[in-house]
C-alpha positions, 0 to 999 in steps of 0.5 A: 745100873752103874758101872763106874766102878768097872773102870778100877779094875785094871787091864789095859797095859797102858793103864797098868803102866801108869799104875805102877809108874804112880806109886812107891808104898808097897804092902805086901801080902804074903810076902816069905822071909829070906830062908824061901828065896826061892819063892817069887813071895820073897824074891819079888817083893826083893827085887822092888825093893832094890829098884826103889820101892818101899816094902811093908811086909804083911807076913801071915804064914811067918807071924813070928818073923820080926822083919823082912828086907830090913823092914818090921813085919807086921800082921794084917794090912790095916797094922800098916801104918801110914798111907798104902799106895799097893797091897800086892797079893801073894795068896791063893785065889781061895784065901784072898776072901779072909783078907777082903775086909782088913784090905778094906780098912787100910783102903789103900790106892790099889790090889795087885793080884800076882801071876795066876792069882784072880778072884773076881768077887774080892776084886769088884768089892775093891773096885766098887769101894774105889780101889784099883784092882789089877789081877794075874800079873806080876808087879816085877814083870811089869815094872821091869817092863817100864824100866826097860822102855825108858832105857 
């Protein structure tokens, strides 16, 4: 049996270093407009963008949003255009199922699972089709990790 695919999923801290260190294309799945400030669905993806990061909003429970950090919303994942460096997921590990196929389509480098988000089956699917899966962590936390050790 091959386990090739084992190695997209991502949970050595170096490995996700380097992840996060690679890429600047952020689709974000979930992402809450301004009036949820409150919600890391909005204040993450806020903050990676004031560091540098380009957002692509996917909103789902806000399809009537037009924009969000100055950006068009859009409304699954494979709307994005051009390519996707990170789909980073703001959903519960019981909805992220529904979204496998259109993550699938848009074929992007990399999920990123947020903090307490896990559902290992979308996660090998990804994996198998060769796409970085990391799971339960927080994109902010860690690239504010890196930011820190190059200070």
């Amino acid at each position: 049996m091959n386990d090739e695919w084992r190695q997209n999923l991502i949970v050595d801290p170096g490995r996700i270093a380097e992840l996060v260190r690679s890429f600047r294309r952020v689709a974000v799945l979930g992402i809450r407009p301004e009036r949820y400030a409150e919600r890391a669905a909005y204040y993450v993806p806020a903050y990676l963008a004031s560091v540098g990061f380009t957002i692509l909003p996917v909103a789902v429970q806000d399809p009537g949003q037009p924009t969000i950090l100055g950006q068009p919303v859009y409304r699954t994942v494979a709307d994005v255009p051009g390519p996707i460096d990170v789909v980073d997921v703001f959903r519960k590990s019981e909805d992220i199922p529904a979204h496998v196929p259109d993550i699938l389509k848009a074929h992007p480098r990399a999920v990123w699972f947020q903090t307490l988000i896990f559902n290992d089956e979308a996660a090998e699917t990804f994996a198998r089709a060769g796409i970085q899966v990391v799971q339960g962590r927080c994109l902010m936390v860690e690239q504010r990790k890196l930011a820190a050790a190059s200070q």
